[in-house]
N, C-alpha and C positions, 0 to 999 in steps of 0.2 A: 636881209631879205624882207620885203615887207607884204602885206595881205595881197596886193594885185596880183604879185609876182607867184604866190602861194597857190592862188585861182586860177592862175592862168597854167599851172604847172599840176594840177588836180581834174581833168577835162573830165566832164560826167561821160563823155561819148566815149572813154575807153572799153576795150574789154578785154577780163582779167578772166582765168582757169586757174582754181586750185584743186591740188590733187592730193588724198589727203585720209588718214582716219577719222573720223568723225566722233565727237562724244557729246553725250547729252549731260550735261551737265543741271546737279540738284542741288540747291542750296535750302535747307533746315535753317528758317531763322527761330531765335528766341530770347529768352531770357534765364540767367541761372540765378536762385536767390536761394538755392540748400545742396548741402549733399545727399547723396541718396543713404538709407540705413543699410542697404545690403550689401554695399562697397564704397570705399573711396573714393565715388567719382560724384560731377555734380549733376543734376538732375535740370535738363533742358525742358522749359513750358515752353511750347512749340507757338508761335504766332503768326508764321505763316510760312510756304512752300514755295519756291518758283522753282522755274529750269529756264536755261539757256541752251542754246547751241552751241557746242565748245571743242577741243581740238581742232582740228582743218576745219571746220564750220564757224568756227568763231574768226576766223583769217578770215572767210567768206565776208563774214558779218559787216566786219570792218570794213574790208574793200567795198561792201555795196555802201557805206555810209559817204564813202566819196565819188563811183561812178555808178553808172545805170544798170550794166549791163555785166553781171559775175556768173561764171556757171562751177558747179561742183563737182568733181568727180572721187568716188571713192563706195566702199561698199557699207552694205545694212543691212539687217536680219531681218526677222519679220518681230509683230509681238506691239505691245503696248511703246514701249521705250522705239523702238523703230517709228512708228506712225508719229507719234509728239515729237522726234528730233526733225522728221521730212515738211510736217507741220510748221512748226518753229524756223525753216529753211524759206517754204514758201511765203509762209505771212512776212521774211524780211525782201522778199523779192527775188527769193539768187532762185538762179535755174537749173533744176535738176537730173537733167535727162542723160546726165552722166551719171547714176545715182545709181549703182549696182546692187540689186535685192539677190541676197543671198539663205537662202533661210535655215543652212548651217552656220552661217554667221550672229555671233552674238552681239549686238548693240552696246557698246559700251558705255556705260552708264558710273558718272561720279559724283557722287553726294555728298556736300559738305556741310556741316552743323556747326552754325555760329551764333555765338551768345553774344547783343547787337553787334560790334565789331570783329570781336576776337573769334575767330578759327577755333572751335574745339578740336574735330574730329574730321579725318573723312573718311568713306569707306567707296571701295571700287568696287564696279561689278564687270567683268569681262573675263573672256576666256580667250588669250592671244594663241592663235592658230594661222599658219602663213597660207593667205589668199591662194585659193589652186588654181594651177593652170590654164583655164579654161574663162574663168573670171577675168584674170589679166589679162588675156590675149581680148576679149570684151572691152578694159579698159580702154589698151592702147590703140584699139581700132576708133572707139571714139575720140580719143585724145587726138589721133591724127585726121579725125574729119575735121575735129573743132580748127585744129590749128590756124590755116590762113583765113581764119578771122580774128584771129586773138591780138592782141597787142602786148600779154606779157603772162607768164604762167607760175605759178607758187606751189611750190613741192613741200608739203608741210607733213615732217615724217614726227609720227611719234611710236614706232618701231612694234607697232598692233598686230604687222604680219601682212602689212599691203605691201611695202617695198622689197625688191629682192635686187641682187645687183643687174641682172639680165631685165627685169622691167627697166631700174632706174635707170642702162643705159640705152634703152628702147627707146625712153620717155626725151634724157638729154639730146641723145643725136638726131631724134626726129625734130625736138624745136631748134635747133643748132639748123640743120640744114633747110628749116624754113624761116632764120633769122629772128625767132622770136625770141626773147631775154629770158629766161629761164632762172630765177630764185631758190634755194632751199633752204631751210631750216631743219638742221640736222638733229638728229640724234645717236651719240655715239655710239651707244648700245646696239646699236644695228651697225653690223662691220661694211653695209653699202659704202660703197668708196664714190664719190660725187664728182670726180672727172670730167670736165669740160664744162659745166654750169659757169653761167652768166657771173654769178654770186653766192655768198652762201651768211646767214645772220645768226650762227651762234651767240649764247651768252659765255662769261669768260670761263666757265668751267668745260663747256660742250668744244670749246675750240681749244683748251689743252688736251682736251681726250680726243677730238677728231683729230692732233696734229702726231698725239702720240708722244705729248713731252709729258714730264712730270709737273704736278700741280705747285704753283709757288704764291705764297702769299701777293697780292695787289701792292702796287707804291702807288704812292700820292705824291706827287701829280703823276698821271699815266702815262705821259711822255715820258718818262725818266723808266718807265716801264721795260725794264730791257728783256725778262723773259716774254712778256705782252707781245712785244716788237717782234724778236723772234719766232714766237706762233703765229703770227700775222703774215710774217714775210715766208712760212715754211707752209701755210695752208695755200696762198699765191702761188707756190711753185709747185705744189703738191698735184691741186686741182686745176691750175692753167685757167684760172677763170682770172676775169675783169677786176672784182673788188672782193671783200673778207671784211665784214659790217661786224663787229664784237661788242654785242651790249654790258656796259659795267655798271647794272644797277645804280645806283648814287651816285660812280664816278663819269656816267653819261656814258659814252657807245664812244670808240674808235675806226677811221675807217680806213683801210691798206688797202692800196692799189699800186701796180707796178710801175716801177722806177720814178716812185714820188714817198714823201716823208709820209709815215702816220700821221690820220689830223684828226683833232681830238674836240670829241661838241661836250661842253660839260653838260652836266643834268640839268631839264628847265623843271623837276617835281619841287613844287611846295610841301607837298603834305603827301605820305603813302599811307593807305590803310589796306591795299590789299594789291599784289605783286602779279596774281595769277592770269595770265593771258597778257602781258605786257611784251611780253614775243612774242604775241600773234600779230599785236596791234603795228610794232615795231615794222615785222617784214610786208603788212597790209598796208601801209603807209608808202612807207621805201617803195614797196611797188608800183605803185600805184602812181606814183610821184615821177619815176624812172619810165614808166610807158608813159606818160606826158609828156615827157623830152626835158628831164630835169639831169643837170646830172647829177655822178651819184655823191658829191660835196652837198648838195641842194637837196636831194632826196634824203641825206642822211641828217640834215638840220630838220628839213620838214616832221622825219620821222621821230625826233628827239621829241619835238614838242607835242607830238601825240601820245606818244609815253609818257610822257609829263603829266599827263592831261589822266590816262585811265586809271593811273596806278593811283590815282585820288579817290577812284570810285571804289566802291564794294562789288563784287562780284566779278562774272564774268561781262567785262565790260567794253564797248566799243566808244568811237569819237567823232561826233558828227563833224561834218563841213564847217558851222556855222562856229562852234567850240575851237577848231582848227585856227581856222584865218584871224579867229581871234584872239589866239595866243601871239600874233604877229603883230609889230605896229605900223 
């Protein structure tokens, strides 16, 4: 595939809804040169602070780096960390007015402390409580105004307490019967059962737990993968959807669709310095690519080399247009 074919298959006119917990994300940079005297640990000189938008907001992020037009939906609390993540949303463009203020809700907030490269520590701040009734039903009312304009919708669960099975199947059969493509990004941890979805882009451990088999070491080469193969062909049958995208870290992402072979994009990463949001970017991509009228062999290469691309970066990280088409020759 080469750059035209990339552009032509990334249309900025799309538009994309994800639905989603949101986290602000803090990264503590520094440097360590002692340990501390009062315990065994080292002692971080602090040199500087950012935040990102991260969980479903960093999916966002991503999708607006290739089209114009992203809306958000999911909830927020009030408070310092609420104002800076809505902040951080609007200064990237995405549109919020699906953006649920809840002010029992606490803003999830994750902090990471790194000595230049290396990951010390994190710490989390959240209080996971399942979204009430009255919230949701808010959701889904806007979820189904937005719909006949959307061109494709990302379900990015990280099991915070927005999803429940009676949303998720709200959420599924409402873009089902308006033909929109509908995405998720599971997490086991939450026993939502994802039934009828377009797709779903586990990593390889999230799809032996969503299939329910026991976890077995990786082979090399992945095709030779015969447990791999079997959770692929058992998530297809399971959830009646279209495709089962399975990212293997290093050994690149495999993609299962019915009654066709596994087909297997190896990794295009040179260098990894930091992993985190690399499934975000993955199912922001693939989507994004698949509401352009790609399919999903073409959307699942596209998406490889934008993983390729973030997990070089530090932090929570997204992958422009211009980085993209240039991974292409």
């Amino acid at each position: 595939m080469n750059r035209d074919r990339v552009n032509q298959l990334l249309p900025a006119s799309s538009r994309i809804l994800v639905v989603g917990e949101m986290i602000l994300d803090e990264f503590i940079w520094g440097k360590v040169s002692r340990i501390s005297p009062e315990a065994p640990v080292p002692v971080l000189e602090v040199i500087k602070e950012t935040f990102n938008a991260g969980g479903a907001a960093n999916v966002a992020r991503n999708v607006r780096e290739l089209v114009d037009h992203v809306q958000m939906l999911g909830p927020t609390g009030s408070g310092p960390d609420a104002d800076r993540l809505r902040a951080l949303l609007t200064g990237h463009g995405i549109e919020l007015q699906g953006v649920l203020h809840d002010p029992e809700y606490q803003t999830i907030r994750k902090t990471r402390i790194v000595a230049r490269t290396q990951q010390v520590v994190r710490v989390d701040r959240e209080k996971k409580r399942p979204l009430d009734k009255a919230s949701r039903t808010r959701a889904l009312e806007h979820f189904q105004k937005l719909l006949p304009d959307l061109h494709a919708v990302i379900l990015e669960d990280y099991d915070k307490g927005l999803f429940d099975q009676e949303f998720a199947d709200a959420l599924v059969g409402s873009a089902k019967a308006a033909g929109i493509p509908i995405l998720v990004d599971p997490k086991p941890s939450n026993p939502v059962r994802w039934k009828g979805v377009t797709g779903i882009t586990p990593n390889r451990s999230e799809a032996f737990r969503s299939a329910g088999v026991p976890w077995s070491e990786p082979v090399d080469p992945p095709l030779a993968d015969r447990a791999l193969e079997s959770v692929g062909q058992k998530l297809l049958s399971d959830l009646d959807c279209a495709f089962v995208l399975v990212t293997l870290s290093e050994q690149g992402m495999m993609l299962f669709q019915p009654n066709s072979a596994p087909y297997h994009i190896p990794t295009r990463a040179q260098e990894v310095f930091d992993v985190s949001g690399a499934g975000d970017t993955s199912i922001a991509v693939f989507t994004a690519a698949l509401a352009g009228g790609a399919s999903p062999v073409e959307a699942a290469e596209i998406s490889n080399h934008a993983a390729g691309i973030v997990v070089g970066k530090l932090g929570t990280a997204t992958v422009s247009r211009s980085e993209l088409l240039a991974s292409f020759a």
